[in-house]
N, C-alpha and C positions, 0 to 999 in steps of 0.2 A: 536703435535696435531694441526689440521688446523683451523683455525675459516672462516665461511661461513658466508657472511653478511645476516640474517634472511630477507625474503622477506614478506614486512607489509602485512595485511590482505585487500583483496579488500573492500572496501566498500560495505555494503548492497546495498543503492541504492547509481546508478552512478549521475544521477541530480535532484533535486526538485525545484520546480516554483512553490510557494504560487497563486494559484488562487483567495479563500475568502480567508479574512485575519481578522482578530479582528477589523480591523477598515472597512470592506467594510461590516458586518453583525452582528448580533447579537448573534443568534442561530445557525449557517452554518459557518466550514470550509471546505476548498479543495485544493489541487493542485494537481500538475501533474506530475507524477512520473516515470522516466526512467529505466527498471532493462536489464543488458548486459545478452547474455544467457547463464545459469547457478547462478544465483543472484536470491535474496529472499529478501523478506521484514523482517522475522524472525518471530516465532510463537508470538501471542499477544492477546490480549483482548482491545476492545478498551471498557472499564469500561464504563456502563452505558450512552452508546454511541448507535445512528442507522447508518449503513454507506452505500455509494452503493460505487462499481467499476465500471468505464466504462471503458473499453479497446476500444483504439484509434490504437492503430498499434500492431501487433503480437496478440497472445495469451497465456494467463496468465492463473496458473496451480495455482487453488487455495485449499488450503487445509482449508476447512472449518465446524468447528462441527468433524464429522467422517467422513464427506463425503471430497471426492477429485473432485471440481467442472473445468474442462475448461470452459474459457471463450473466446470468439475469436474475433477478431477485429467488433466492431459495436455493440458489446452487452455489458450487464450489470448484476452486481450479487447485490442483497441485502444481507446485515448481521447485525443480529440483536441483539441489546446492549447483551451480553454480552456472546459472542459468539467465541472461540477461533479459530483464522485464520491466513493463511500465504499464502501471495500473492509468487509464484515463477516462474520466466520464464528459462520452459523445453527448451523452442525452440529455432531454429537456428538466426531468428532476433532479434533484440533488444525490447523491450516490452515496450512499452509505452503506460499507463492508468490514467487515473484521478478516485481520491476517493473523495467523500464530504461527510461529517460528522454533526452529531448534536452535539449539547452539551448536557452534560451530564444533568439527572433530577439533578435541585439543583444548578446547578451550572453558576452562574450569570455571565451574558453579560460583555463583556468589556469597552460598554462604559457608 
């Protein structure tokens, strides 16, 4: 019997760049988020969170609530605290969008 060296799982997302950060805001994170095509962020809930998407290159296939939203280079999607979604790039270029987020009700600043 042969043994195949098992081939790791791709990464969800290929790179992230912290835009807000706990010490640039209070209330507001974001960065900027690369997905290759075929790559998804993964179903989620961002708990008691508001968040927007803007896609900056390509077009992102988002799966949000029931609905399946595209979004395409220059636009932007709102999702609202508690709301289940998944960012996935269908398409042939690479996806690159930035999300910014609230913090949650309740949940106190960093600094």
């Amino acid at each position: 019997m042969s043994m195949r060296p098992v081939k790791p799982p791709r990464p969800l997302c290929l790179k992230r760049r912290h835009l807000v950060t706990d010490e640039d805001a209070r209330y507001l994170r974001g960065r900027v988020e690369i997905l290759r095509p075929g790559d998804e962020t993964g179903a989620h809930v961002t708990g008691g969170r508001e968040e927007v998407i803007i896609v900056l290159e390509g077009t992102a296939t988002v799966h949000h609530g029931k609905a399946k939203v595209r979004v395409r280079e220059g636009h932007s999607l709102f999702i609202a605290e508690g709301v289940l979604h998944n960012v996935r790039n269908e398409g042939r270029r690479w996806l690159r969008y930035v999300y910014v987020r609230s913090r949650a009700k309740g949940e106190a600043p960093q600094h």
